[in-house]
N, C-alpha and C positions, 0 to 999 in steps of 0.2 A: 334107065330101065324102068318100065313101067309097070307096078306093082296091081295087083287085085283087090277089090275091096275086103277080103276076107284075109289077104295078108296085114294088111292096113288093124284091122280089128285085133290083129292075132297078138301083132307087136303092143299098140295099144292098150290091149290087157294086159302085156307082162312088164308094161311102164306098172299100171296099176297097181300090179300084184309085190313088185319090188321096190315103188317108189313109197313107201312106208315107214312110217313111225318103226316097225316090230326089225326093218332093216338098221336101223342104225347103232344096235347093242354089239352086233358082229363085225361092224363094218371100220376103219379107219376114223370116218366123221364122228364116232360117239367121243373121239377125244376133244374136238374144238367143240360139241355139243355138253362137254360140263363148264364150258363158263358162258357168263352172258354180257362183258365188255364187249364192244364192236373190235377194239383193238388185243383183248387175249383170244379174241376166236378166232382171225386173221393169222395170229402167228403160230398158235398152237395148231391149226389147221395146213399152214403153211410147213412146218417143221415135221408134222404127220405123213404130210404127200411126200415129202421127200425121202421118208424111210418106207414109205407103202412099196414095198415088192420083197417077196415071199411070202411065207405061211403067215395065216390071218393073223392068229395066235401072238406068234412072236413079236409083230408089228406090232398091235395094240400094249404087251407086256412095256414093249420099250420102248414105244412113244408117251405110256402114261409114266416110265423110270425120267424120262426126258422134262419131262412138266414136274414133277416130283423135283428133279435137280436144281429146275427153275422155280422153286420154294412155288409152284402153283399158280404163280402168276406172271404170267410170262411177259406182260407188258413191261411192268412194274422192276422183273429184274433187267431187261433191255434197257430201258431206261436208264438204271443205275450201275447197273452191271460194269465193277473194273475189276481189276487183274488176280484177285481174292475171291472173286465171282466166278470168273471167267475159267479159274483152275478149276474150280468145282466138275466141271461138263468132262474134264481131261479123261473122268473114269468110262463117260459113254461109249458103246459101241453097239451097232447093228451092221451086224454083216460087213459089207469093208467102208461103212461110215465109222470114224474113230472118233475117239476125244477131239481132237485137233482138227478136225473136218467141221466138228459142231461149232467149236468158238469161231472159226474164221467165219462162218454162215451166222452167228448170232451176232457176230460183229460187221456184216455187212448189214442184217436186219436194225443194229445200233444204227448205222450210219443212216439208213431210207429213215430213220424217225425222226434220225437230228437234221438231217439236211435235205432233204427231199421229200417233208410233207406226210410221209409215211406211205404204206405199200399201196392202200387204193388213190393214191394220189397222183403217186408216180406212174403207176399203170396205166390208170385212165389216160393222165398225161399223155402217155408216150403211146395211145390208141388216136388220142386226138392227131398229133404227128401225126402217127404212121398212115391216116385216113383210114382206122380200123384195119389193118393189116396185123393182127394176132402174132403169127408169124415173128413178123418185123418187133413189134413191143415184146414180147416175151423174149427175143434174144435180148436189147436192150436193158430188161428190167434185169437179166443176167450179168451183164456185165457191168452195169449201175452196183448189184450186188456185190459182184466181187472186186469192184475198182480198187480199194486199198486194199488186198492181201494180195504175201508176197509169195504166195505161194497156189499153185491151179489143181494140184492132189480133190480141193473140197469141188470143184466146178463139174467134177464127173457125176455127183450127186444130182444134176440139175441139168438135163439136155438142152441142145441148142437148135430149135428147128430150121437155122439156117445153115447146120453143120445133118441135117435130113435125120437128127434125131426126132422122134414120134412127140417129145417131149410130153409122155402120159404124166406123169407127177404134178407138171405145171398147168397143164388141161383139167387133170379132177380136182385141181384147188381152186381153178376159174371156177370151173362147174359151182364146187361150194358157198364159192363167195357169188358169186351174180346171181346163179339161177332163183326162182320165187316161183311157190305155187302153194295152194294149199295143206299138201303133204305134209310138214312140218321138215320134211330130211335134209335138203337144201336151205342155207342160207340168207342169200340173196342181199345180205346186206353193204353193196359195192353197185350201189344203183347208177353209177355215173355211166354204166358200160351195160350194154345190151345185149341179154342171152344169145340174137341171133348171128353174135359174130365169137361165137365160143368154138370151139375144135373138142371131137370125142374124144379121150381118154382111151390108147388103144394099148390093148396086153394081146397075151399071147389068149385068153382065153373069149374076150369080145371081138379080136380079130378074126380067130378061126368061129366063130358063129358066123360073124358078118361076111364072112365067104361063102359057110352053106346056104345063108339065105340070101347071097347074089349081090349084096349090096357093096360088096369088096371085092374084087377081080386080082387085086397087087399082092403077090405074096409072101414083100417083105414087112415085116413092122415097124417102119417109118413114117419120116414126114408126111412123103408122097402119099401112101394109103391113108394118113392119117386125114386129108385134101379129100381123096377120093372115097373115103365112107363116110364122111360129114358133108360133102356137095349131094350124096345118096338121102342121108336123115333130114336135108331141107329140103328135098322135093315132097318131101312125107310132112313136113311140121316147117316152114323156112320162119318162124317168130320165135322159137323154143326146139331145135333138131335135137338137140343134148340129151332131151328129156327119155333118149332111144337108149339113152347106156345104162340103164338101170334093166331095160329087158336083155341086151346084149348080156351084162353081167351076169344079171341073175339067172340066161337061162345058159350060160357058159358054168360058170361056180358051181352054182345049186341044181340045177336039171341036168349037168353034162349031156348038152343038146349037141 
């Protein structure tokens, strides 16, 4: 669909207005933004997306309880982290992630570090595979995750876009970790992978924007739309299309557009 220059301008400004410094105190990101290792921003980032849905509030309360348990340094306890560690997280919950959802997922994070080079390693990896097929790696890097637990209760936490989940959780962590611009709010520090083969991050509230403004026709929240509003944001931006979910969001959240 072919946009106007004055829609182009419109979206543009509300990257501008959202893509900011003043956004990341409310936002999920301000938790991997209190540390500066390459590798406690990656997982405390990574352990954020996965509890990000619901109230803003609650998310940040207990993602920053979740880095607290992890004595603050989340590498460092993965690292060393055994079975006197590993109790500690048993008291976690958000919503129907439990105690025992987090150790099976901190102990698949154990595993990518010990045996697989760690998370942008494996990623990229398995981009290189897939010929850049997002898709294809991000199930992968899922079941790389949970290869040794015996249990699939924790895998609900973490969509499969080959099972046509929209996989938003694992999309706004790419987002995090790849994207790069002056803004300061992103990342970017997973340079082996290139912003323009990223997928939006789609909810129930950048969804229903991205339909009033045409760029979303499917009206479930899956894979497929998740395909069809990102093949939409590259005809607008095809080096950086991502860069559209900051205005989706913020005029979904914040303006209830």
């Amino acid at each position: 669909m072919k946009q106007s220059p004055d829609f182009y301008n419109f979206l543009n400004e509300k990257v501008l207005t959202y893509n900011a410094i003043s956004f990341i105190a409310t936002d999920p990101i301000s938790i991997p933004h209190q540390f500066s290792g390459k590798h406690d921003i990656e997982i405390s980032g990574f352990l954020t997306a996965l509890i990000s849905w619901g109230q803003r509030p609650v998310i940040l309360n207990n993602a920053n309880k979740m880095m607290q348990l992890m004595e603050l340094a989340p590498h460092d306890f993965i690292a060393s982290a055994k079975a006197a560690e590993f109790k500690k997280l048993k008291q976690f919950v958000h919503r129907t992630m439990n105690g025992d959802d987090l150790i099976v997922i901190v102990k698949g994070l154990q595993h990518l570090y010990r045996n697989e080079g760690g998370m942008e390693a494996l990623f990229s990896g398995l981009m290189k595979k897939h010929s850049n097929d997002t898709a294809l790696a991000i199930s992968e890097f899922r079941a790389t995750l949970f290869k040794g637990s015996s249990t699939s209760r924790a895998m609900k936490h973490y969509g499969d876009p080959l099972k046509n989940s929209a996989s938003k959780r694992m999309n706004m962590f790419l987002r995090w970790m790849v994207r790069k611009d002056k803004c300061g709010v992103d990342f970017g520090i997973w340079k082996s992978i290139k912003p323009e083969y990223l997928y939006c991050p789609l909810d129930l509230h950048s969804g229903n924007v991205a339909r009033k403004l045409g760029l979303l026709r499917r009206p479930s929240d899956d894979w497929k739309a998740v395909v069809e509003l990102t093949e939409s944001l590259r005809k607008m931006d095809p080096v950086d299309p991502i860069k559209y979910d900051f205005a989706l969001f913020g005029l979904g959240v914040f303006e209830k557009f």
